[in-house]
C-alpha positions in Angstrom: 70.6 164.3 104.8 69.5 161.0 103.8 68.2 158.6 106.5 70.6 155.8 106.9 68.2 152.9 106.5 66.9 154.6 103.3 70.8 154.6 101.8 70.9 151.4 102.9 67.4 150.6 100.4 69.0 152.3 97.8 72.0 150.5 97.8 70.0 147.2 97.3 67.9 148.8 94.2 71.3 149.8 92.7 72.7 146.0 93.5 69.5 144.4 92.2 69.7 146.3 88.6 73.7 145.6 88.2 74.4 142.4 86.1 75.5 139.4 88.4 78.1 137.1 87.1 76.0 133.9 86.6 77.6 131.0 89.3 79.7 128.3 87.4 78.5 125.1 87.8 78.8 121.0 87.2 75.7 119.9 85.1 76.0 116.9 83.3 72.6 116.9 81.6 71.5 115.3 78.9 73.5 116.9 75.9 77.2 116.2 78.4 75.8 113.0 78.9 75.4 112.2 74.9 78.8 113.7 74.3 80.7 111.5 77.1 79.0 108.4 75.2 80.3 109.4 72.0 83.9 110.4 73.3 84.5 106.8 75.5 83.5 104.7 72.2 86.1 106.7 70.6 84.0 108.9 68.0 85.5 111.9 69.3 84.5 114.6 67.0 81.0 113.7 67.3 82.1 114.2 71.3 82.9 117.9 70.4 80.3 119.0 68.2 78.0 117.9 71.5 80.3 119.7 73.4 80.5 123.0 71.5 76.7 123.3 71.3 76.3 122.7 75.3 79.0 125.2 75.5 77.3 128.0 73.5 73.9 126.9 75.2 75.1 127.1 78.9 78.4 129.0 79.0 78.7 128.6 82.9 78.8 124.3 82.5 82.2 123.1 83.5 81.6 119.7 82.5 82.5 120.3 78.4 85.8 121.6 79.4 86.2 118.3 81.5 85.3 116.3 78.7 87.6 118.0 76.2 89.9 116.4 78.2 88.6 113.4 77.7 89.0 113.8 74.0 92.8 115.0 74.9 93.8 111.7 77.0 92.8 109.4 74.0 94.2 111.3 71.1 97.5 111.5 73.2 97.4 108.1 74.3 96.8 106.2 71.4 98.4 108.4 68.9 101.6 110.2 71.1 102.0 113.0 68.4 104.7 115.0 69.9 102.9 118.3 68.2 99.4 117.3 69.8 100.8 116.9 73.3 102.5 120.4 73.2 99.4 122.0 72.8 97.0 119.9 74.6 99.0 119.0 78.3 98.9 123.1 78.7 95.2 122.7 78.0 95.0 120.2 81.7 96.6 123.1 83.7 93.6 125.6 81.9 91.0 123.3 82.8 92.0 122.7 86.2 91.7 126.5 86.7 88.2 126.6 85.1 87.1 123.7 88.2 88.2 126.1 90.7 85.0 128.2 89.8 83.2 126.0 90.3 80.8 125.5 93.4 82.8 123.6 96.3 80.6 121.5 98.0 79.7 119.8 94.8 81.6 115.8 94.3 82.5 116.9 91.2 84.9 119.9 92.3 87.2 117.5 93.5 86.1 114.2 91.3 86.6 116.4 87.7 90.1 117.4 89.4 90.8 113.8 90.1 90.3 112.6 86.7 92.0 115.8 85.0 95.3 114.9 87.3 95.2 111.1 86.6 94.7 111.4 82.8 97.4 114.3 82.8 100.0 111.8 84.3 99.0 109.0 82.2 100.1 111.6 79.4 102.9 112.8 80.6 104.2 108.9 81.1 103.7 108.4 77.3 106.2 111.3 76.9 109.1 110.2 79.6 108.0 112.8 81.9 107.9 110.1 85.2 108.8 112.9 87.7 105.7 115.6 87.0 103.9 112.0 86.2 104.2 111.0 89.4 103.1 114.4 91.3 100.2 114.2 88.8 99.2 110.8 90.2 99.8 111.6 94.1 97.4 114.7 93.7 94.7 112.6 92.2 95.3 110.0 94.6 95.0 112.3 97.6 91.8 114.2 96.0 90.2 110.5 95.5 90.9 110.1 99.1 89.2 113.6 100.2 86.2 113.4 97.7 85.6 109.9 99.3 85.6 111.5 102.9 83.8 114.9 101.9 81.2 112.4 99.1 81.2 109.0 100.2 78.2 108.5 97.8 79.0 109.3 94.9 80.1 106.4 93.8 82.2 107.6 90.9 85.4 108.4 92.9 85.5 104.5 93.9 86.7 103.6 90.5 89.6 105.6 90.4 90.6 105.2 94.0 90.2 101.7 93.8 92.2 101.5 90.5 95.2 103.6 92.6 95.4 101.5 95.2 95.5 98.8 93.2 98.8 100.2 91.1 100.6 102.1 94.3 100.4 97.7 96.0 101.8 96.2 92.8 104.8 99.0 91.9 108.5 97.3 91.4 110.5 97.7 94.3 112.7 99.7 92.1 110.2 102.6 91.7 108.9 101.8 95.8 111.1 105.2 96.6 108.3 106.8 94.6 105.3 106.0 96.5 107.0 106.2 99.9 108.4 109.6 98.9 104.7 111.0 97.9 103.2 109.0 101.0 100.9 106.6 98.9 99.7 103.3 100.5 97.6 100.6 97.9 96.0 97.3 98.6 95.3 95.0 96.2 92.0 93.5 97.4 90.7 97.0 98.6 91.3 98.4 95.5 89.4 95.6 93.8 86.5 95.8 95.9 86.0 99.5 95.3 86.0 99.2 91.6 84.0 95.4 91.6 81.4 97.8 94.1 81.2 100.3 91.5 80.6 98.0 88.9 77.9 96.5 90.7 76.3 99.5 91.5 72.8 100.7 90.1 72.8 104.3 90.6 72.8 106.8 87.4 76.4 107.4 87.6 77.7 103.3 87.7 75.1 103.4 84.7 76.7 106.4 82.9 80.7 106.1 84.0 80.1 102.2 83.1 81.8 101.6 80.1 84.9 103.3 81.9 84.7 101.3 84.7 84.7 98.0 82.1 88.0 99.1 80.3 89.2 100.0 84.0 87.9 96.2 85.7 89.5 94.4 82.7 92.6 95.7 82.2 93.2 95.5 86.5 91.6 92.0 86.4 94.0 90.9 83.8 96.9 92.3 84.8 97.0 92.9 88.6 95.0 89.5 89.6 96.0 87.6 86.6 92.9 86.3 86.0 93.0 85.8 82.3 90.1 83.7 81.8 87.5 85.7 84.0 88.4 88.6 81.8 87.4 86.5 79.0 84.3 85.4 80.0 83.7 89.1 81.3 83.6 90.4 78.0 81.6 87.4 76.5 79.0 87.3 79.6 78.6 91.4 79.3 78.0 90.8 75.5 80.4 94.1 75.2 79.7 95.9 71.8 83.5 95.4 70.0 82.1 96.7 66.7 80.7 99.6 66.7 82.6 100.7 70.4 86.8 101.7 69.4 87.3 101.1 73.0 86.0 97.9 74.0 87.5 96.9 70.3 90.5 97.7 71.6 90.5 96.5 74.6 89.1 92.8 73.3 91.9 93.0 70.8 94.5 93.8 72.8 93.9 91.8 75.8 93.5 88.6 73.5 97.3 89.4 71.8 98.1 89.3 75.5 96.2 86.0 76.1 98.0 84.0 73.6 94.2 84.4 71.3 96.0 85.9 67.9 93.0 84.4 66.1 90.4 85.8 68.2 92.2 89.3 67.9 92.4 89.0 64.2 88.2 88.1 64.1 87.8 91.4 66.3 89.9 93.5 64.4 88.3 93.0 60.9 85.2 92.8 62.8 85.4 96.2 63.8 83.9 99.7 62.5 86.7 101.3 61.5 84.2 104.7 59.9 85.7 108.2 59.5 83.7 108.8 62.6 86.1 107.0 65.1 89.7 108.3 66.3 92.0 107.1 63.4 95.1 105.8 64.9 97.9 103.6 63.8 97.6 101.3 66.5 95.1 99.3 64.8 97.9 98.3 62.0 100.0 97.4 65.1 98.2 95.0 66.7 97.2 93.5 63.2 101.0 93.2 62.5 100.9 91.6 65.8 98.4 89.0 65.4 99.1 88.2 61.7 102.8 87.3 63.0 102.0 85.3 65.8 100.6 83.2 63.4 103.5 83.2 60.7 101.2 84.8 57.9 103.4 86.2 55.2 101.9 89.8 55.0 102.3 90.5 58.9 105.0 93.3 57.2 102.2 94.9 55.6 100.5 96.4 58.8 103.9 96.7 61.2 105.5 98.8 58.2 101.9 100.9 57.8 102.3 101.6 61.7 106.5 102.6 61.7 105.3 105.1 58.7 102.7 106.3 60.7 103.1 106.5 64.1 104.5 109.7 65.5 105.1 108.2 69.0 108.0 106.8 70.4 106.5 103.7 72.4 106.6 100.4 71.2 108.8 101.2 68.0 111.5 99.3 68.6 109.2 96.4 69.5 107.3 96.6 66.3 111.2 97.6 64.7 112.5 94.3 66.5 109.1 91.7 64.9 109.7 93.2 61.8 113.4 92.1 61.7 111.9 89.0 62.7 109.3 88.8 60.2 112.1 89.2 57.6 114.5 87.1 59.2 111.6 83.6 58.7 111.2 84.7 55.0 115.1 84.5 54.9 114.9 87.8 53.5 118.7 88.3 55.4 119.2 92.1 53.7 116.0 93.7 54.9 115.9 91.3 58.5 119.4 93.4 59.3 118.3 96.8 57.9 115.4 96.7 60.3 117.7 95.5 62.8 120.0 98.8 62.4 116.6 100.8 62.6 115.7 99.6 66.1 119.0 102.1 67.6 118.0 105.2 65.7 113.9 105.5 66.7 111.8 105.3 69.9 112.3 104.7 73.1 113.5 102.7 75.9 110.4 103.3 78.6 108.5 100.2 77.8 110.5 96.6 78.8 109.5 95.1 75.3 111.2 98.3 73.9 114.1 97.6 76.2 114.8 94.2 75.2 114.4 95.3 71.6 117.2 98.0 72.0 119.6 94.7 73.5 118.8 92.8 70.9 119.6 95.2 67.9 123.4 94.9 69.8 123.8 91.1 69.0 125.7 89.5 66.7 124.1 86.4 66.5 120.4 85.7 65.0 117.9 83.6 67.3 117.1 80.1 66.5 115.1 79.8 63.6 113.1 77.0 65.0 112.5 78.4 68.5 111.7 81.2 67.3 108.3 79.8 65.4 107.6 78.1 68.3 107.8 81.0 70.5 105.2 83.4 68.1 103.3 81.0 67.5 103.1 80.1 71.5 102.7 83.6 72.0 99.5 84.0 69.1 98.5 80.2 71.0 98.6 78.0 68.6 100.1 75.6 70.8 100.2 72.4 69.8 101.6 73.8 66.4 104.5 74.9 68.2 104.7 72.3 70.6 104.9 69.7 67.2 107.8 71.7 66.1 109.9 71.3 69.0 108.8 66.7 69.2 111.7 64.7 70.0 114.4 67.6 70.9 116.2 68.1 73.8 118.1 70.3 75.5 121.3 68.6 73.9 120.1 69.5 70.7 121.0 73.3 71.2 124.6 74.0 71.7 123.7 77.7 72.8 123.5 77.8 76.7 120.9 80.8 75.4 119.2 78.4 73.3 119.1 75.7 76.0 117.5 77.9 78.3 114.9 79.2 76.0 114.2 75.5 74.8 113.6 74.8 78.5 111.5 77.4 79.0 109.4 77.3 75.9 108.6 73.5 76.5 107.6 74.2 79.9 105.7 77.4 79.0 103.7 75.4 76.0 103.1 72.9 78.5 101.1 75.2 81.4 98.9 76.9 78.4 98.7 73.1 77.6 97.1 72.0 81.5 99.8 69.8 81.5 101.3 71.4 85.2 103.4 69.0 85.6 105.3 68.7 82.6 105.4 72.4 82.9 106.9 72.5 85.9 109.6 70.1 85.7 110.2 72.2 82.3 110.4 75.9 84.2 112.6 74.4 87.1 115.3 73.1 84.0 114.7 76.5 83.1 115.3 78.3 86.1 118.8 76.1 86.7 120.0 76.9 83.3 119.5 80.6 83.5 118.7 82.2 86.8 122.1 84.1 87.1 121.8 85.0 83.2 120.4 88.4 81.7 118.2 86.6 79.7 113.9 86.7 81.6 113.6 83.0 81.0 114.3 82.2 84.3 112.9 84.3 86.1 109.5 84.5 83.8 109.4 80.4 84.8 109.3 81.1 88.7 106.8 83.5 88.3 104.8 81.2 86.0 105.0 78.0 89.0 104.5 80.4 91.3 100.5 80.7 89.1 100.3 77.6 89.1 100.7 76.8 92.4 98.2 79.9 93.1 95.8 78.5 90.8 95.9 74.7 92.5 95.2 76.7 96.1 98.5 76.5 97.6 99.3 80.0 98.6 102.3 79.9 100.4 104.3 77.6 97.6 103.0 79.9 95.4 104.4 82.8 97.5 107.7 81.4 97.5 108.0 80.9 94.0 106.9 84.6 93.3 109.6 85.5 95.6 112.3 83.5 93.8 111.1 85.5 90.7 111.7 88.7 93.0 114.9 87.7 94.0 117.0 87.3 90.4 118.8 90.3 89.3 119.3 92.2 86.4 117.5 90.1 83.9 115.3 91.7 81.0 112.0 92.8 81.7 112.8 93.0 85.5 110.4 95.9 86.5 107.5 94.1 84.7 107.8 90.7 86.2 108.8 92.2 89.8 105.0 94.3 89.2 103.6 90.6 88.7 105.3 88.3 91.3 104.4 91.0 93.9 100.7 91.6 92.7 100.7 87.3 93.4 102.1 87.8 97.1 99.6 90.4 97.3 96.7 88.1 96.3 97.7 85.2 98.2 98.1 86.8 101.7 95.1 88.9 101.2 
């Protein structure tokens, strides 16, 4: 009979001499750290081969799997192949798994969770899927929320928090059953300073996650706090690299189209390495299309018909559908202004406002006015006093269109405030407003919200305030949901 405390020694020799399942873990060592680099400028294959060496190297690292994903997001994002994201939104679900094993008092069990939740609703938004979208958010909303709680120093899990709250305070009162529903409370200027504090920070992950946390800052400062010009001298003061970086290419590019800076856009985008290296996409000819238009330039068909013929998407289509008819329409090209007119009901989508008012306009019968609209793309590209000279000496009696009334109000009034000239703006947007705030057309409503910055800007908070809530309050106008997320971001900033 064996002695008891001898069986016992003989079970730890047989225990010892078994092979042990080596412990998953989250290293992000030198070779993830390379690959990440590689993947947020946008040279994503490079990203992978980094990846697929660290992989055969150290088997047990979780963090390749969690920057596959990475790859995932942007080829879904910027290209929406409908092929792609069948194959690569089950991947999120694998890779969510694989965290599991991972060791759960490390931040980055619930941090690389976070991120794989929050990219997998931003993907599932590009493909019309709001309701699973939205679950996708709340969870990494709520694991932001714990990580910050279980890891309050590691700092990472501020960005994306921050960025959250941000979103949940500014969404449309049409979509406010959402976040009430999934129990989600934001705030603007909490939000903000989480992701400013991670910014500013100076510990090896603000260093590493920085270039995120730029395309993160600037796209929230420009949108959500409407501070235009700070995001511009951002990019300048940071001395970004928008060559040789896709994103921050991008990102310059396509926040100066939304500035009213076509020529600045146009400079970055010829500017910019466009090497087999980097993720091909047609949005590049899009927002060439977009800046060669907004300055009238004859061969702006060129790059919007190189994206339709491209793109396998279904966002911004009809836009792009919609500025082509335009394009065609200037050059009195009447045949192929109404063929690409008819093409705006048969492709894309309806998720995005511009795609919206696209759809409407492909229903009309009528044509806009030649001459407002050259002074509205080339206000939009800002050339403004080009199309400010086009519209000397006319009046609102010069349009016999109450549409074309309202739209001269508000152009006048718009060219004006990018102008400095506030009060000839204002007097401009309150003709506007009278004319057209009980019409479908955004005019109106796009005025109030545009005194209401004004105001904000001069540092009277509660005229501004009202003004924001006069956007608020008309109904049913185009672009509704987008200008309701703007008027209520400016509440937000002026009672914080």
């Amino acid at each position: 009979m064996i002695h008891r405390s001898c069986s016992y020694f003989l079970l730890f020799l047989l225990v010892a001499v078994l092979p042990v399942a080596a412990q998953k873990n989250f290293d992000f060592n030198t070779t993830c750290r390379q690959a990440y680099k590689e993947i947020i400028q946008l040279r994503l294959a490079n990203g992978q081969r980094l990846l697929d060496a660290e992989k055969a190297q150290h088997p047990d690292n979780l963090i390749p799997q969690f920057l596959e994903n990475y790859i995932d997001f942007f080829t879904i994002f910027f290209n929406e192949d409908p092929a792609e994201y069948k194959v690569r939104i089950t991947k999120v679900a694998e890779r969510l798994e694989a965290m599991d094993e991972g060791p759960k008092n490390s931040p980055f069990f619930l941090f690389t969770k976070m991120v794989l939740h929050f990219q997998g609703a931003a993907m599932r938004v590009k493909f019309g899927e709001r309701w699973d979208a939205g679950w996708e958010f709340r969870r990494s909303f709520l694991q932001a929320k714990e990580n910050l709680k279980s890891h309050p120093g590691f700092s990472p899990t501020q960005l994306y928090y921050g960025s959250m709250q941000m979103v949940i305070a500014t969404i449309p009162d049409g979509y406010k059953w959402l976040s009430n529903l999934m129990g989600m409370k934001g705030s603007m200027k909490g939000g903000m300073e989480k992701v400013n504090q991670f910014l500013n920070g100076k510990d090896e992950w603000c260093q590493l996650f920085r270039e995120e946390a730029i395309f993160f800052y600037c796209y929230l400062q420009f949108y959500m706090n409407n501070d235009k010009k700070e995001v511009a001298a951002f990019i300048a003061r940071q001395q970004l690299d928008v060559v040789n970086n896709n994103l921050f290419a991008y990102l310059a590019a396509n926040l100066s189209l939304n500035s009213q800076q076509a020529e600045k856009a146009l400079q970055l985008l010829k500017a910019r390495n466009s090497g087999p290296e980097y993720l091909a996409s047609p949005v590049w000819d899009m927002e060439m299309g977009f800046a060669k238009l907004y300055h009238l330039e004859p061969d702006a068909n060129v790059y919007f018909e190189n994206f339709i013929r491209n793109f396998k998407g279904k966002f911004y289509v009809k836009e792009v559908l919609l500025k082509l008819s335009y394009h065609y329409y200037l050059q009195k090209d009447q045949a192929k202004a109404d063929w690409y007119r008819k093409e705006i009901a048969k492709r894309g989508n309806t998720e995005t406002d511009a795609d919206k008012l696209a759809q409407k306009e492909s229903k009309s019968t009528r044509w806009p006015n030649r001459l407002l609209l050259q002074a509205r793309l080339l206000n939009d590209g800002g050339y403004h006093r080009d199309a400010l000279r086009l519209l000397h000496g006319k009046t609102v009696g010069d349009f016999t269109l109450p549409e074309d009334r309202l739209e001269f109000s508000y152009r006048v009034g718009r060219i004006y405030d990018d102008l400095g000239a506030d009060t000839q703006a204002i007097a401009y947007y309150k003709e506007a407003i009278a004319l057209g705030e009980n019409r479908k057309e955004y005019f109106a409503a796009r005025a109030a919200l545009h005194i209401g910055y004004i105001w904000e800007n001069r540092g009277d908070k509660q005229t501004a305030i009202t003004w924001f809530e006069k956007c608020i309050s008309m109904k049913d106008h185009d672009f509704k949901n987008s200008l309701d997320q703007r008027a209520k971001a400016g509440i937000g900033r002026c009672k914080e």
